[in-house]
VMD Tcl script that draws the C-alpha trace (Angstrom):
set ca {
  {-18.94 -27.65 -21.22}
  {-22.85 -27.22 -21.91}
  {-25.02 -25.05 -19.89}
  {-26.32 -27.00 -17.53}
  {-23.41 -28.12 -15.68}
  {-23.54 -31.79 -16.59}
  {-20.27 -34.00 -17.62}
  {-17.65 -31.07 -15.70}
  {-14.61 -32.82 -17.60}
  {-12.88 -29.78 -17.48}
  {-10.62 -28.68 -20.50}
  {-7.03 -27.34 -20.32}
  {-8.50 -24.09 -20.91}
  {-10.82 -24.07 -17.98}
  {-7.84 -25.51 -15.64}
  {-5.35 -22.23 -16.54}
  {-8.02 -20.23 -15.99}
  {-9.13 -21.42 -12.44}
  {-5.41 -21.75 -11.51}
  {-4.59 -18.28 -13.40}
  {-7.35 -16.56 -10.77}
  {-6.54 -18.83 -7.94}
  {-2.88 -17.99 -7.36}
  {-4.10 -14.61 -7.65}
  {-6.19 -14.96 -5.09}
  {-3.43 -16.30 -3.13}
  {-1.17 -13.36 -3.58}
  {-3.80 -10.90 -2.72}
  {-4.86 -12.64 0.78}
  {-0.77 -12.83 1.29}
  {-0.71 -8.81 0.94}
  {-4.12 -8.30 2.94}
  {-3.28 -10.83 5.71}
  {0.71 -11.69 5.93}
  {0.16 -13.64 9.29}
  {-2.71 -15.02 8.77}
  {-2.01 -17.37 5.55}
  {-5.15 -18.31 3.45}
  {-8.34 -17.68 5.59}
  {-11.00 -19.54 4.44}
  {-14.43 -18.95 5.64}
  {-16.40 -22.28 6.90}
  {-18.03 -24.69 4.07}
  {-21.36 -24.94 4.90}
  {-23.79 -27.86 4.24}
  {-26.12 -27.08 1.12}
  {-23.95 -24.99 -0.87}
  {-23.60 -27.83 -3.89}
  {-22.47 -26.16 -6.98}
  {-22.99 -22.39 -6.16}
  {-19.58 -21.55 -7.31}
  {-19.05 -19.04 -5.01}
  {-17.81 -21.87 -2.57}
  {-19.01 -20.21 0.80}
  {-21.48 -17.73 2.64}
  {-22.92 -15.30 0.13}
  {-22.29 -11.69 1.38}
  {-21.43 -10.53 4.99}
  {-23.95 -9.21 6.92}
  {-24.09 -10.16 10.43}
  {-27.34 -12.46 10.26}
  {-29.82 -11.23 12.34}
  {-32.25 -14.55 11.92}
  {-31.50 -18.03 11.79}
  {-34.35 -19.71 10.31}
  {-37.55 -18.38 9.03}
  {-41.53 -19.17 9.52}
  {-43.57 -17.83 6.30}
  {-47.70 -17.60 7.41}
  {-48.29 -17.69 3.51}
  {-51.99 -16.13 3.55}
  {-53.22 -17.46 -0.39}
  {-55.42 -15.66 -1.33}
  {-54.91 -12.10 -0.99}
  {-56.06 -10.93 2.76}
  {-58.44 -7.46 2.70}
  {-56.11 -4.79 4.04}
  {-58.91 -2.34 4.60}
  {-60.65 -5.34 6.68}
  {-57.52 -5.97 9.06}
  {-54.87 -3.69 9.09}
  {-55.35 -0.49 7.23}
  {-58.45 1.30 7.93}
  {-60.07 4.24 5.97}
  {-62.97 6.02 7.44}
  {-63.24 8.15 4.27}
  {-64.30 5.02 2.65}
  {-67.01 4.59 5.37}
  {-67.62 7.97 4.48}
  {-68.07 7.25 0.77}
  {-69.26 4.02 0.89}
  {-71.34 3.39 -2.64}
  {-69.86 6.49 -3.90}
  {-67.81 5.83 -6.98}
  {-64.35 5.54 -7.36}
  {-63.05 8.53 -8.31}
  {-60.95 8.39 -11.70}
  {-58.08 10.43 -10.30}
  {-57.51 7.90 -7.59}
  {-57.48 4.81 -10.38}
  {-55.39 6.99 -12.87}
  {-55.68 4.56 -15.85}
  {-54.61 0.97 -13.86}
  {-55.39 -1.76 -15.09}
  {-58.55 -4.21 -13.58}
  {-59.33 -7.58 -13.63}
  {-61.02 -9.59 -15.86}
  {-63.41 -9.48 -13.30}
  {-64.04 -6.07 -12.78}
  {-63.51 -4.23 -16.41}
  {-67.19 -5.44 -17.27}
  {-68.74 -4.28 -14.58}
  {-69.04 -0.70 -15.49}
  {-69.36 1.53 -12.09}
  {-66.75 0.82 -9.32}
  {-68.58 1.81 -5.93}
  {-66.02 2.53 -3.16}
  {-67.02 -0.50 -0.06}
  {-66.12 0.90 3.65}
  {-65.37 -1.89 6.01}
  {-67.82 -3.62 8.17}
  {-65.76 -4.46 10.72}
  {-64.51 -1.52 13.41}
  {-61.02 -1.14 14.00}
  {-59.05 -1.11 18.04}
  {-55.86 0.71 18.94}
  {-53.80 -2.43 20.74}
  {-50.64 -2.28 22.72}
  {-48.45 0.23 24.35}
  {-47.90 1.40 20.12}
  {-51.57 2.29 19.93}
  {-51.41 -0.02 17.13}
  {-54.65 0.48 14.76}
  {-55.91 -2.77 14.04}
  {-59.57 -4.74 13.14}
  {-61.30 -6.20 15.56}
  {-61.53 -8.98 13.98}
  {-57.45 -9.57 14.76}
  {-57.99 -9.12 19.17}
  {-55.11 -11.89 19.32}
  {-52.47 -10.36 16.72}
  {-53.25 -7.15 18.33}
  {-51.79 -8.06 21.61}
  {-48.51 -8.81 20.10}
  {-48.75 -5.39 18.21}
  {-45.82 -4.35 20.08}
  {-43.26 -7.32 19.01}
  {-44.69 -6.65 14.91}
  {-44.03 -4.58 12.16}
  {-46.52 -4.00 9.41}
  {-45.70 -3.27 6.10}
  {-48.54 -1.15 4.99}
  {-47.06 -0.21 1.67}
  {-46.01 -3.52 -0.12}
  {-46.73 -3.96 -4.25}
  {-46.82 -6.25 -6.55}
  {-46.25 -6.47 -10.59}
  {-49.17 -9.57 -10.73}
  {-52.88 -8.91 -10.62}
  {-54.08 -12.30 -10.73}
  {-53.47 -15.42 -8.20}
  {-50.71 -17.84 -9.76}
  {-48.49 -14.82 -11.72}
  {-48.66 -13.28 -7.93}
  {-47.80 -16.64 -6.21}
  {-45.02 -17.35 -7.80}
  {-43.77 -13.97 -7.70}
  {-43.59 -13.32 -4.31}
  {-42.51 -16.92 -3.23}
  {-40.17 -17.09 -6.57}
  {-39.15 -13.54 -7.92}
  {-41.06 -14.33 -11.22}
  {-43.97 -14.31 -12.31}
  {-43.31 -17.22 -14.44}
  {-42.78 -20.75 -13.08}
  {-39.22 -22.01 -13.41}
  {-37.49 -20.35 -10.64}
  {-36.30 -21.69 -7.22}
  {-38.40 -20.75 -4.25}
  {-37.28 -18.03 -1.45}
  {-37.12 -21.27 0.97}
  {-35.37 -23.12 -1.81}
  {-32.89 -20.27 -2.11}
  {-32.18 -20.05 1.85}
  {-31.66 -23.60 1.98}
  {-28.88 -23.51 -0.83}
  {-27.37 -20.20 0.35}
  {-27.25 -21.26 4.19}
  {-27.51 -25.12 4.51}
  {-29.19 -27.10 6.83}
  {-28.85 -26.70 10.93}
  {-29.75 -30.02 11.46}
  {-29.05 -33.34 9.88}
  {-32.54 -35.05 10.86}
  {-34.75 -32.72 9.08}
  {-35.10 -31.07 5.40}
  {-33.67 -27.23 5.28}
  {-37.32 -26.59 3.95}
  {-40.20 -27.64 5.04}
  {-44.08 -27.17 3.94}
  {-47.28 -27.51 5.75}
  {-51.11 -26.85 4.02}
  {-54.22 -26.12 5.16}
  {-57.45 -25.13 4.03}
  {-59.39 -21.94 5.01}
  {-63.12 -23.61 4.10}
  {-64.89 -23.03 1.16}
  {-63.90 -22.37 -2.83}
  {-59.54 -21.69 -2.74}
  {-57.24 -21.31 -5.29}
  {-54.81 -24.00 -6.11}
  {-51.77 -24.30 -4.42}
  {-48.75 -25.86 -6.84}
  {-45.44 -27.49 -5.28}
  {-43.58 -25.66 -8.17}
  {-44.66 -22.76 -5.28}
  {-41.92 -24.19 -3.10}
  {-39.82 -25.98 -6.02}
  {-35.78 -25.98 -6.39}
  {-36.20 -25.32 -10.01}
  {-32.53 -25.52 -11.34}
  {-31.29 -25.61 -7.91}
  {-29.97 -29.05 -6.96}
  {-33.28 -30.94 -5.86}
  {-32.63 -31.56 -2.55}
  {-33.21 -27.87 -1.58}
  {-36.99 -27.98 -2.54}
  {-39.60 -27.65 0.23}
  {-40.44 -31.16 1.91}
  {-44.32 -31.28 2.31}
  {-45.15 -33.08 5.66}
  {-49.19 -33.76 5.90}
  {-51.69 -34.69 8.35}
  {-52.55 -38.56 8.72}
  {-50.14 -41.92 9.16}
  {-48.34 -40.90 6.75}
  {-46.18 -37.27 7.00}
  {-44.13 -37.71 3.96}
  {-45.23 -39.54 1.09}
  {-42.82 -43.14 0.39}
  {-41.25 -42.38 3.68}
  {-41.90 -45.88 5.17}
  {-40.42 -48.69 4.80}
  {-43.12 -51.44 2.75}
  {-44.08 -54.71 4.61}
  {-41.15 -57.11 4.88}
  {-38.38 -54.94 4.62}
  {-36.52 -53.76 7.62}
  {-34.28 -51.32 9.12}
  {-30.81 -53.31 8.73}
  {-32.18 -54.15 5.25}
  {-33.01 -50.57 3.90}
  {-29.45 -49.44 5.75}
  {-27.27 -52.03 3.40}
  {-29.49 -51.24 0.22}
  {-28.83 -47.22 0.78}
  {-25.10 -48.21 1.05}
  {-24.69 -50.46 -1.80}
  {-26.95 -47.68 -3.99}
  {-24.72 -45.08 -2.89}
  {-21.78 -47.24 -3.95}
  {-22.88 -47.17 -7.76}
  {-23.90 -43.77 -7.40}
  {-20.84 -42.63 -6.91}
  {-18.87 -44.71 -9.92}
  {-22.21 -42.96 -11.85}
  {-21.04 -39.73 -10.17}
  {-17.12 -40.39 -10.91}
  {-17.59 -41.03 -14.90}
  {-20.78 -37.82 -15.71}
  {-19.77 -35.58 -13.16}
  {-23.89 -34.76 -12.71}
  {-24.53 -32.99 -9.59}
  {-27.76 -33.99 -9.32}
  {-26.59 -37.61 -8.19}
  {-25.00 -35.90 -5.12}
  {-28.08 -34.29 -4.72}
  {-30.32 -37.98 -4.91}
  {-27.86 -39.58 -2.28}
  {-28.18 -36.45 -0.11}
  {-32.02 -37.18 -0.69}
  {-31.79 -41.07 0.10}
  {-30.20 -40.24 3.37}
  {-31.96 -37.50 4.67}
  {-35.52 -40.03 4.03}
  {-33.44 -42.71 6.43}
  {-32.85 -40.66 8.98}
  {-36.36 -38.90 8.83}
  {-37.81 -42.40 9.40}
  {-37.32 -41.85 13.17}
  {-37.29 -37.52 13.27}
  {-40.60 -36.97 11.28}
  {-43.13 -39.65 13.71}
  {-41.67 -38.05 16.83}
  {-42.31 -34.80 15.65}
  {-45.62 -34.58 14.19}
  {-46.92 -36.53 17.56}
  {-47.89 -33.75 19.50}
  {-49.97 -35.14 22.64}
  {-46.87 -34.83 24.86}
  {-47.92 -31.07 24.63}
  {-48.79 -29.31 27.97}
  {-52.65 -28.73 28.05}
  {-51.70 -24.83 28.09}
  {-50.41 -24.80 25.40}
  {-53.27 -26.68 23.21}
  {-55.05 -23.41 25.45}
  {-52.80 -20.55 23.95}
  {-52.91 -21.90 19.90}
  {-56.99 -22.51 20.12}
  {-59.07 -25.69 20.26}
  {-58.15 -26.71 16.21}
  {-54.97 -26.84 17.46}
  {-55.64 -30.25 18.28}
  {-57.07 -31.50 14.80}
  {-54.40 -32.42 12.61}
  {-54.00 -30.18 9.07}
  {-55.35 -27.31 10.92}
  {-54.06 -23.85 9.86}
  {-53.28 -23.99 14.27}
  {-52.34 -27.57 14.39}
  {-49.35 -26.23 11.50}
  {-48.56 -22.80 13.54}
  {-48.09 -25.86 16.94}
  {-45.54 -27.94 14.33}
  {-43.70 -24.70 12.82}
  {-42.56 -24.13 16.38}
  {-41.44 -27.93 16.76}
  {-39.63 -27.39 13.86}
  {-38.18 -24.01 14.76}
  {-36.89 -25.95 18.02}
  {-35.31 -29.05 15.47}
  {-33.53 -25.86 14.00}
  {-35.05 -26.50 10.31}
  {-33.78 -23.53 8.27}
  {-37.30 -22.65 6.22}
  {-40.79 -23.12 7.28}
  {-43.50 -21.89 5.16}
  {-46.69 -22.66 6.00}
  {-49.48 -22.03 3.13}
  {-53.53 -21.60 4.32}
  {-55.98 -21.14 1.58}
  {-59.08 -19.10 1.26}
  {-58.91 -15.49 1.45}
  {-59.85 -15.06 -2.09}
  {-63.07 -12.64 -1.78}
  {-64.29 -11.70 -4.42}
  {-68.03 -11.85 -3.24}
  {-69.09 -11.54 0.78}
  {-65.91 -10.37 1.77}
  {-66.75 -9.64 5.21}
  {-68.19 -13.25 5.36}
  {-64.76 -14.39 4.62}
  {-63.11 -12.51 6.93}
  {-64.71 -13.30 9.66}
  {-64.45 -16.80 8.85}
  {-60.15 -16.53 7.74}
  {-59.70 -14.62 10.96}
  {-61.32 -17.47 13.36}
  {-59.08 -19.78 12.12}
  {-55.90 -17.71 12.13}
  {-55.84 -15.05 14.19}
  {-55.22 -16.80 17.61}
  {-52.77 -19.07 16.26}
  {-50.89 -16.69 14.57}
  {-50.38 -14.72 17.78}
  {-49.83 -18.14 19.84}
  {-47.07 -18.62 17.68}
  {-44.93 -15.68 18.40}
  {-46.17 -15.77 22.03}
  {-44.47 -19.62 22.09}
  {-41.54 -18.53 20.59}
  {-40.78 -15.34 22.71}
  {-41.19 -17.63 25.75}
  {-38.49 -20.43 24.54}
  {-36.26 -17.44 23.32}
  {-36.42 -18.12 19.88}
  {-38.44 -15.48 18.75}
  {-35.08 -13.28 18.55}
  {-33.66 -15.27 15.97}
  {-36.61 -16.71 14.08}
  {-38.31 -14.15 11.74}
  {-42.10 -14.64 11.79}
  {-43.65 -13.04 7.82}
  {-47.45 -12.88 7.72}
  {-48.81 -11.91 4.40}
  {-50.73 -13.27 1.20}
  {-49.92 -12.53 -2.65}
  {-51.34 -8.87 -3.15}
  {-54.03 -7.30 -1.94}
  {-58.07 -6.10 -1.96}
  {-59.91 -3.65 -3.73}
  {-61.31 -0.60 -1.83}
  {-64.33 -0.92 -4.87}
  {-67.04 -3.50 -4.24}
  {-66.56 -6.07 -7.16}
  {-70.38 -7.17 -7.57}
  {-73.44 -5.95 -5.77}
  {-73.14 -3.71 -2.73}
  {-74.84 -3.37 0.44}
  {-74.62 -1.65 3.76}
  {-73.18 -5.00 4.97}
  {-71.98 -7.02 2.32}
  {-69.59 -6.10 -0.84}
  {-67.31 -8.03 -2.67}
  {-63.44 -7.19 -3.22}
  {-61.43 -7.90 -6.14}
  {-57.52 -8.30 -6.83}
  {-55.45 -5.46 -5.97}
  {-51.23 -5.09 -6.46}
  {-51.14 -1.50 -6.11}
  {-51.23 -2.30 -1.71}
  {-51.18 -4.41 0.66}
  {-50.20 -5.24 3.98}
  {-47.97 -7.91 6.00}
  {-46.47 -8.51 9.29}
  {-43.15 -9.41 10.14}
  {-42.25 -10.28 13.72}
  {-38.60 -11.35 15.56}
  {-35.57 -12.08 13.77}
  {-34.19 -8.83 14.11}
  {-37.37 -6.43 12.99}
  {-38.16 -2.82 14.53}
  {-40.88 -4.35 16.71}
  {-43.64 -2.16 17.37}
  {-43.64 0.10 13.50}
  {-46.04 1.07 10.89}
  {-44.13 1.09 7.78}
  {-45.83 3.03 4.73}
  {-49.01 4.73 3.90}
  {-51.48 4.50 1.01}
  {-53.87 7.52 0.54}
  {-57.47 7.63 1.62}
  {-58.74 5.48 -0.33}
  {-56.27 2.45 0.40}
  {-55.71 2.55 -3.25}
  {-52.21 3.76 -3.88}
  {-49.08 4.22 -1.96}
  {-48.12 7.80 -0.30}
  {-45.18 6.99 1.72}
  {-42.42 4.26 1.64}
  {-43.27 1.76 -1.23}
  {-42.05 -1.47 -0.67}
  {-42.21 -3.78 -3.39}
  {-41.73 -7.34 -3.59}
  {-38.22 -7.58 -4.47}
  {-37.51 -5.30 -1.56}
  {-38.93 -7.20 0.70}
  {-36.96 -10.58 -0.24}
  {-33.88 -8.87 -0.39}
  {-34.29 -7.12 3.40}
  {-35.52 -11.45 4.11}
  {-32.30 -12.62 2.85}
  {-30.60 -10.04 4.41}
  {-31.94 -10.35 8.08}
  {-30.35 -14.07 7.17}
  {-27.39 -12.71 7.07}
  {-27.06 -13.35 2.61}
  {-26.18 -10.33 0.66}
  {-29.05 -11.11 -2.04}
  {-27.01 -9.70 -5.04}
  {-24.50 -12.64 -3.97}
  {-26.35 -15.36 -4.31}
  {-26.58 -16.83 -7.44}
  {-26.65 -19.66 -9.45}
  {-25.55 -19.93 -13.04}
  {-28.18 -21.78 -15.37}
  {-28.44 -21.25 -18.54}
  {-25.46 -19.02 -19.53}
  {-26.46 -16.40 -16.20}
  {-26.55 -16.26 -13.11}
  {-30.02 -16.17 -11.51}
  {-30.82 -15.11 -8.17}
  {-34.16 -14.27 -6.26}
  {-34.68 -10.90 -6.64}
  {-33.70 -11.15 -10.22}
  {-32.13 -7.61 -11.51}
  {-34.02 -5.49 -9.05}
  {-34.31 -5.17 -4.77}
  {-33.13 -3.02 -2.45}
  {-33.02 -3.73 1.77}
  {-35.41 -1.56 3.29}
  {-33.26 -0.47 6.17}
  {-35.82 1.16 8.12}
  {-37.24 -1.53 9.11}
  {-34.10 -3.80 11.14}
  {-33.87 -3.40 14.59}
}
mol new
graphics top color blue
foreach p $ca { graphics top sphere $p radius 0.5 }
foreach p [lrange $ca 0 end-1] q [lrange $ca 1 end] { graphics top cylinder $p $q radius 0.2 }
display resetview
């Protein structure tokens, strides 16, 4: 057999061995359960070749589907969530070399010889019966400070965008790995037959952004159909989803059926998985023909609730117009939504950018898990707010009183989880004065997709995929669940 999986004749070898383990496994469910027979847990949809054969792990899952608010970019923390008057206090002081111990800069900053500390602009509220500390830049997030839980402590291994990207969405820095949405979708299946596990939605913040790349929300060696679906604004949702002039509904129906038919002798004589995973693909795009245009048609929409996500909410592509369809999806019971909204790189006139990232997502955002709360889905949907790392409390470029510039910083950042079985209402972690470094409960990226996967209910250790001659999973060799942080 080679590596990859492809032409599973099996050889006598490989059929004592199954067998050999098999009655085995027999015996030993016999001795556990002597009533009972075999129990078998339930098949789900999705699984394809993960040979495990069912439900990785067995937590109780706490969430059944999950909306990412991917921020790209890398939000300021010391702008929205984490506030240090002692940088106020400093402000064009320089950093001090105790508090940078040796870590390493950017390209962008290593030439620029002093590194003046940059207090916020912006003045920070307490919100909610939690007395929340929050800018007041974020008045709508802040009154659903009591059903949220920010991270304050997360770190990353990347310093730049892409490496940082792919990390958090991937486990790696490099591209080549499946995505955290790919990885729910093959772990858990889908919860409805109409729509993709996965789905994607972009939008664009205004201004200069760095690049967004599908492999972001890729299967990699997965089997394909577990890659994000990207539905856009416009006629057409989902690129070659329509049927051309000429050819009907009757007519695409017998061509799907007499393709599947010589799939399947393909399928009978290689053994490829992938061709179950193109026929899967074929049908899913037939019966998203009628789902997808009935979905992304939002007029029927009650005026209110254009009201609670904000007036952009009713142009198409918006970063509100995407939080309006991730609850339309959440209600169509798709698995993964991960919504990605560019522009929060700041490297010069940060507080510029700010203000401007905030206007467009900070009353959708909040809208969001106000909409879900009220349709009681907020318990089991788990809401993540967050970018790739985060700012620099040193102004990269010139500084003023009111304008500085921040560059890339892994050392700490901040996001917000909400629903889906989180401690609503918590602070988790503390950097020192300086926002530069981490005092009290790291949590780094691995950590925080194994506590995802586990709020899922998937032990993350469990879920794997052999590729290669190992088995790969999403948190690689490393992640722990932060425990402290489930309701």
């Amino acid at each position: 057999m080679d590596c990859h999986h492809y032409r599973k004749l099996h050889s006598r070898r490989d059929f004592l061995n199954r067998l050999g383990m098999g009655m085995g496994a027999l015996g030993l469910s016999s001795l556990i359960n002597p009533l009972g027979g075999v129990s078998a847990r339930p098949q789900v949809q999705g699984l394809g070749s993960n040979e495990l054969g069912s439900i990785p792990g067995s937590f109780v899952p706490r969430a059944k589907r999950v909306i990412y608010l991917f921020q790209s970019g890398g939000p300021s923390t010391q702008d929205l969530f984490d506030f240090k008057p002692k940088l106020r206090e400093l402000h064009g002081q320089e950093l001090p070399d105790s508090v940078r111990a040796g870590q390493r800069l950017t390209g962008m900053s290593s030439g620029q010889g002093a590194l003046p500390l940059a207090g916020s602009v912006f003045d920070f509220k307490q919100y909610g019966e939690s007395r929340m500390s929050l800018s007041d830049r974020l008045p709508h997030i802040g009154s659903i400070a009591d059903e949220a839980c920010f991270i304050n402590s997360m770190h990353t291994d990347a310093i730049n965008h892409d490496p940082a990207v792919m990390f958090l969405q991937t486990g790696s820095q490099f591209p080549g790995r499946p995505s955290i949405g790919a990885w729910a979708s093959y772990g858990l299946g889908s919860l409805n037959e109409n729509f993709p596990a996965f789905v994607v939605l972009t939008s664009q913040g205004g201004g200069g952004a760095q690049p967004l790349y599908p492999r972001s929300w890729g299967a990699a060696f997965l089997p394909s159909q577990h890659q994000g679906v990207q539905f856009r604004a416009g006629a057409d949702p989902v690129l070659y989803l329509s049927n051309p002039d000429g050819i009907s509904t009757s007519s695409r129906r017998n061509q799907l059926d007499r393709l599947r038919e010589l799939q399947e002798i393909q399928r009978a004589a290689s053994q490829d998985p992938e061709i179950d995973a193109r026929i899967a693909q074929y049908e899913m795009a037939y019966r998203m023909q009628a789902s997808v245009p009935d979905l992304m048609d939002t007029e029927s929409e009650p005026e209110y609730i254009y009201d609670l996500y904000g007036e952009d909410s009713r142009t198409p592509g918006t970063f509100a117009a995407n939080c309006l369809l991730a609850r339309r999806l959440a209600e169509k019971d798709v698995r993964f939504i991960q919504l990605y909204h560019r522009g929060w790189d700041a490297h010069g006139n940060a507080p510029g950018i700010v203000r401007r990232q905030t206007k467009s997502t900070d009353q959708a955002s909040a809208a969001l898990i106000k909409d879900l709360k009220q349709r009681g889905l907020l318990e089991d949907t788990l809401v993540v707010w967050g970018g790739e790392f985060g700012r620099t409390s040193y102004s990269q470029g010139k500084l003023t009183k009111d304008n500085y510039g921040r560059d890339h910083h892994p050392r700490a950042f901040t996001i917000w989880m909400a629903g889906g079985g989180v401690k609503p209402g918590l602070v988790y972690g503390k950097t020192d004065d300086f926002g530069y470094n981490i005092t009290e409960n790291p949590v780094h990226v691995h950590d925080f997709q194994a506590t995802l996967m586990y709020l899922l209910g998937v032990d993350h250790e469990a879920l794997t995929f052999k590729h290669q001659g190992r088995r790969f999973r999403l948190t690689d060799v490393h992640g722990h669940v932060v425990k402290d942080l489930i309701a």
